[in-house]
N, CA and C of each residue as an Amber inpcrd file, in Angstrom:
protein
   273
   0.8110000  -1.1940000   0.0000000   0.0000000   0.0000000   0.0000000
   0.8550000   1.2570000   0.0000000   2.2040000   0.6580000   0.5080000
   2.9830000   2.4750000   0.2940000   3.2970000   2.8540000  -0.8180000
   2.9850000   2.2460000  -2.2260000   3.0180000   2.8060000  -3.3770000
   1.8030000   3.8620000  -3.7180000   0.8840000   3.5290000  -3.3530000
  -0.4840000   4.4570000  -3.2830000  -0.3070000   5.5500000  -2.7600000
  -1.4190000   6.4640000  -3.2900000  -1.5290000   7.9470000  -3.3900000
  -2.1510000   8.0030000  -2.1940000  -1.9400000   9.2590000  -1.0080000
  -2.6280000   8.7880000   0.4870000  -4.0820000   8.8730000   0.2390000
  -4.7400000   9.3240000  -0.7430000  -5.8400000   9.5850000  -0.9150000
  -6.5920000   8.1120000  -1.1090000  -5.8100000   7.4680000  -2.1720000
  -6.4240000   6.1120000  -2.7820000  -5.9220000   5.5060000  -1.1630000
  -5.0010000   5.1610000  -0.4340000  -4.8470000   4.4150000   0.5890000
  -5.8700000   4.3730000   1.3180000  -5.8910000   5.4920000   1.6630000
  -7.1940000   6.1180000   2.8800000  -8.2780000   5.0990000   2.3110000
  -8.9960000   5.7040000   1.0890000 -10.1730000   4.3370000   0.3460000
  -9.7970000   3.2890000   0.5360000  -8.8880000   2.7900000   0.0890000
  -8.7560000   1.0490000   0.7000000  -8.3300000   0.4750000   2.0520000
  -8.0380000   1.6290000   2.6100000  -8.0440000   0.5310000   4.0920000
  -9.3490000   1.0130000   4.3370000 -10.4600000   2.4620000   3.9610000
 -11.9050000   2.0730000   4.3640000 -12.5660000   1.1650000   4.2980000
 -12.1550000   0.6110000   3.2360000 -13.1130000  -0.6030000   2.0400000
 -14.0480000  -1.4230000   3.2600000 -12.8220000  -2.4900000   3.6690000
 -13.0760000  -3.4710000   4.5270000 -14.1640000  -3.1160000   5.6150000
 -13.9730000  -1.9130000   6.1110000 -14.8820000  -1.5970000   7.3420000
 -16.2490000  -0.7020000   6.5650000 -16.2060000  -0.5890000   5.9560000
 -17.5800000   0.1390000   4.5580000 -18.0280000  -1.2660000   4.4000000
 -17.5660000  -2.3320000   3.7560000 -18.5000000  -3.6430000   3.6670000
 -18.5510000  -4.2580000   4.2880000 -17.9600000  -4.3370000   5.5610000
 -18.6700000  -5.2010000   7.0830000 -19.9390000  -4.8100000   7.3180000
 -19.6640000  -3.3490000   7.3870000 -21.0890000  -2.2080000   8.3690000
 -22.2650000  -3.0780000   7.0370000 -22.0470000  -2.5470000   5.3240000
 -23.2270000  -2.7550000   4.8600000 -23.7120000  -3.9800000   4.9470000
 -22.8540000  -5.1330000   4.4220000 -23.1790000  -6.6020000   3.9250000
 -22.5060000  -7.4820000   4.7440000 -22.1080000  -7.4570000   6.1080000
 -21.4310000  -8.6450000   7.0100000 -20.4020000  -9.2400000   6.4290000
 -19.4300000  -8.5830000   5.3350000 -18.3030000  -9.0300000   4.5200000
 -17.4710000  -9.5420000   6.0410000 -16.8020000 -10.4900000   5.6570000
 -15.4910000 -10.7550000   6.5290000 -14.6240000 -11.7640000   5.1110000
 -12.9180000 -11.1400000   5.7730000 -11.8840000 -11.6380000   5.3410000
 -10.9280000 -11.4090000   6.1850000  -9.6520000 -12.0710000   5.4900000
  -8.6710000 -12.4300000   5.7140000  -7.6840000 -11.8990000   5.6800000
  -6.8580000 -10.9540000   6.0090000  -6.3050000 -10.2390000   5.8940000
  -4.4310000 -10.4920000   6.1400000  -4.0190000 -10.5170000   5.3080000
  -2.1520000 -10.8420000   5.9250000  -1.4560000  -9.5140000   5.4110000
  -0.5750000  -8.9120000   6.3080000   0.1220000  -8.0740000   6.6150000
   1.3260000  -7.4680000   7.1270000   2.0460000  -7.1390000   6.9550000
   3.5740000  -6.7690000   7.8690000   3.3600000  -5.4360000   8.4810000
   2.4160000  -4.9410000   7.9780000   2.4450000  -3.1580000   8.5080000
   1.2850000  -3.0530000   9.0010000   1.5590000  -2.6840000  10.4980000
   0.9240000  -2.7600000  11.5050000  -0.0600000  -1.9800000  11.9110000
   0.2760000  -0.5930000  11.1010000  -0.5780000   0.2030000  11.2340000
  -1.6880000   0.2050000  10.4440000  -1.5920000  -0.6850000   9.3260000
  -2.6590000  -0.9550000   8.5990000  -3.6900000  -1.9360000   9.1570000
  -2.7610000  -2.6990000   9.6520000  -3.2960000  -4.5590000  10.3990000
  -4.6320000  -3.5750000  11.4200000  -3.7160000  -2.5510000  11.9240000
  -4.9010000  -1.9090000  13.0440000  -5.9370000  -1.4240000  13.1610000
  -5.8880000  -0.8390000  11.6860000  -6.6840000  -0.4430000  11.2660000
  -7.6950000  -1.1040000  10.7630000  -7.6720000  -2.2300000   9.8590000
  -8.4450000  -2.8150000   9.0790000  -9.0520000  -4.4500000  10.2320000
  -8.6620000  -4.4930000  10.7500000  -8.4860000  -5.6990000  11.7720000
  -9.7180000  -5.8360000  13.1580000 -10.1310000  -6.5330000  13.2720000
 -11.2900000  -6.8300000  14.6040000  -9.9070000  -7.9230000  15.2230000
 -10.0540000  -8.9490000  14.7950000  -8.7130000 -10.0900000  15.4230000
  -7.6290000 -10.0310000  14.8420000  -6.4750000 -10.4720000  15.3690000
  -5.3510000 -10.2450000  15.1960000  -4.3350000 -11.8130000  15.4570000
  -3.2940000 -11.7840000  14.2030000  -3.2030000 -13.0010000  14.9080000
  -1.2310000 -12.8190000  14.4960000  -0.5460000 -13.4940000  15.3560000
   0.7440000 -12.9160000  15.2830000   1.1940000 -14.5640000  14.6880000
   2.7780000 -14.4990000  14.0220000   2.8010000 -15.5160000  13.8520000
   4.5910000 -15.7080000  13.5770000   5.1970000 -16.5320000  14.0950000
   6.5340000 -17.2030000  14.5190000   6.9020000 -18.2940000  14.2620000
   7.9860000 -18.8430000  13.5960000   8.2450000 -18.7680000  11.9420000
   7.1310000 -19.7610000  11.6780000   6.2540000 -18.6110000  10.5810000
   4.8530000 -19.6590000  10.0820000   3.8390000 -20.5210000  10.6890000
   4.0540000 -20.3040000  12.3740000   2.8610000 -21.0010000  13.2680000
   2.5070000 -19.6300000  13.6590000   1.2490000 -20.0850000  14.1510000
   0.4820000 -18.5860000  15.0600000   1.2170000 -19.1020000  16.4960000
   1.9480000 -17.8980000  17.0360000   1.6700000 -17.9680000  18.0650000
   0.9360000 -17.2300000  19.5890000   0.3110000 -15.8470000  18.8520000
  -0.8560000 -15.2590000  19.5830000  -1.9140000 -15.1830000  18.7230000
  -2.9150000 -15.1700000  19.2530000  -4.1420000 -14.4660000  18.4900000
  -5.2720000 -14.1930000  19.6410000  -5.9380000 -12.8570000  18.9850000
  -7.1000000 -12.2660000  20.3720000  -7.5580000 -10.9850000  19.2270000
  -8.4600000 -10.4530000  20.0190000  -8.5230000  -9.0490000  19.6310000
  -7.7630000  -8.3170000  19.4100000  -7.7350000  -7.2710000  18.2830000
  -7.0460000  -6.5280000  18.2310000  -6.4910000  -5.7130000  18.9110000
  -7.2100000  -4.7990000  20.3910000  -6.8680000  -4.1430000  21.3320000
  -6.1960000  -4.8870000  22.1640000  -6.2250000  -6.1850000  22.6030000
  -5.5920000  -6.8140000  23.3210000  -4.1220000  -7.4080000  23.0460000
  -4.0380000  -7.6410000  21.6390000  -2.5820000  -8.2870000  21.1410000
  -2.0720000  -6.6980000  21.2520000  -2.4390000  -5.7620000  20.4470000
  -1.7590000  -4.0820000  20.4020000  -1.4190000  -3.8830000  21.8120000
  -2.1830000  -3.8580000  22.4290000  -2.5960000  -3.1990000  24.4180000
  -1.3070000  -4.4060000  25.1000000  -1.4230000  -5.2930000  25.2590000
  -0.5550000  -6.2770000  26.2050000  -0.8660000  -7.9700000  25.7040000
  -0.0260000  -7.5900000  24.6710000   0.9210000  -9.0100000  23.7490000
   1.2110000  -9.8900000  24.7800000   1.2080000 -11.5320000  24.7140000
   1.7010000 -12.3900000  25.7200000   2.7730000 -13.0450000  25.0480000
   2.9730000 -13.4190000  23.8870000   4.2240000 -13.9520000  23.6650000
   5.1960000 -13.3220000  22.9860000   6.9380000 -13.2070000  23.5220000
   7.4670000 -12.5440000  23.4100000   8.0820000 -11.7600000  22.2540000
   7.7010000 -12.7600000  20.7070000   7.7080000 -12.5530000  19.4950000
   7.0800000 -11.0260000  19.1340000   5.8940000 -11.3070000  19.8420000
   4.7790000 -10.3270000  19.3200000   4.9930000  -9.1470000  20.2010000
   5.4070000  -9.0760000  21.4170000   5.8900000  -8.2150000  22.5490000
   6.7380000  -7.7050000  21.6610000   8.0530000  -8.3290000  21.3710000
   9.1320000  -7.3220000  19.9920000   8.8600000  -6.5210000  19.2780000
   7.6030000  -7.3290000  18.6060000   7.1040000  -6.9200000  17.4250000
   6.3310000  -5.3250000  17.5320000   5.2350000  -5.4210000  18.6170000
   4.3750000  -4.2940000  18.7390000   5.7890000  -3.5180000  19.1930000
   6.2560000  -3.6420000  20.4000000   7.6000000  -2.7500000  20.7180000
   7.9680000  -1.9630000  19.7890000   8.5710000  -2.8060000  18.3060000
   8.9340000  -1.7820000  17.5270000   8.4080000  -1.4510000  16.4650000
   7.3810000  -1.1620000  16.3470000   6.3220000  -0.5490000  15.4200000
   6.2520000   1.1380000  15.9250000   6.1680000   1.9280000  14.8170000
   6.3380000   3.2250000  15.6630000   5.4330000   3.6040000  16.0810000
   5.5200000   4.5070000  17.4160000   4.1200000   4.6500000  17.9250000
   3.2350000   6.0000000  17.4150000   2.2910000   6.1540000  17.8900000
   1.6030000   7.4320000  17.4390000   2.0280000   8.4890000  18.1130000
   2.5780000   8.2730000  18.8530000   2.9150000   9.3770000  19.7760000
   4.6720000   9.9250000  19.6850000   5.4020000   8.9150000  19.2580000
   6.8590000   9.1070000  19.4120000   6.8240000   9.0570000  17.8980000
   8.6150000   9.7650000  17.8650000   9.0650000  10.7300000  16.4290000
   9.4540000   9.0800000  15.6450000   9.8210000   8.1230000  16.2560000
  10.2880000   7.0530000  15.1580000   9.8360000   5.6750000  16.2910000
  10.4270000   4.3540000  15.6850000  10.4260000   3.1080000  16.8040000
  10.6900000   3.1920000  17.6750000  10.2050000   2.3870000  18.4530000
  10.7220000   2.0930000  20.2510000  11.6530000   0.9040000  19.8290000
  12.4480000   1.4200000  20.9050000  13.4110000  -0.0220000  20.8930000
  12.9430000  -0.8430000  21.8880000  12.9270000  -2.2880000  20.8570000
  12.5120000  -3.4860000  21.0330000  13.6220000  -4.7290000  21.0120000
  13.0980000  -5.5830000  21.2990000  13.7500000  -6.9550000  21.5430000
  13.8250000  -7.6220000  20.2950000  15.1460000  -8.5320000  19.5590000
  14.8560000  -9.1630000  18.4720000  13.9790000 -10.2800000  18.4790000
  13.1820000 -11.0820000  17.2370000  12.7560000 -11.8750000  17.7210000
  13.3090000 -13.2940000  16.6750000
């Protein structure tokens, strides 16, 4: 999606939540960028090499992650509030 114009972005990460509300659409969604995952996402599911190893709600994996993969992971995603990443743990 970071090739897109922010305008066209903005429309497609609406999409998903525009056809839940009208027609009960659900999918599947795979992702590396987190801020999108957050956006577009009700569940969330983390995954270490190629098994899941969290999954919950979205506020809850974002809010307080239990396994330490995903603890890294949210760690260094940048936050909304700070100028770049938090430093995090490798995983």
């Amino acid at each position: 999606m970071r090739a897109l114009d922010v305008s066209i972005r903005a429309q497609v990460s609406d999409l998903p939540e525009d056809l839940r509300a009208e027609t009960g659409f659900a999918a599947l969604f795979i992702g590396h960028g987190l801020k999108v995952v957050r956006q577009v996402a009700d569940r969330v599911a983390a995954t270490y090499p190629g098994r899941i190893v969290e999954e919950g709600a979205r506020e809850q994996v974002f809010h307080d992650p239990l396994h330490p993969c995903t603890q890294a992971l949210v760690s260094a995603a940048p936050s909304p509030r700070a100028a770049g990443p938090r430093a995090g743990a490798s995983c």
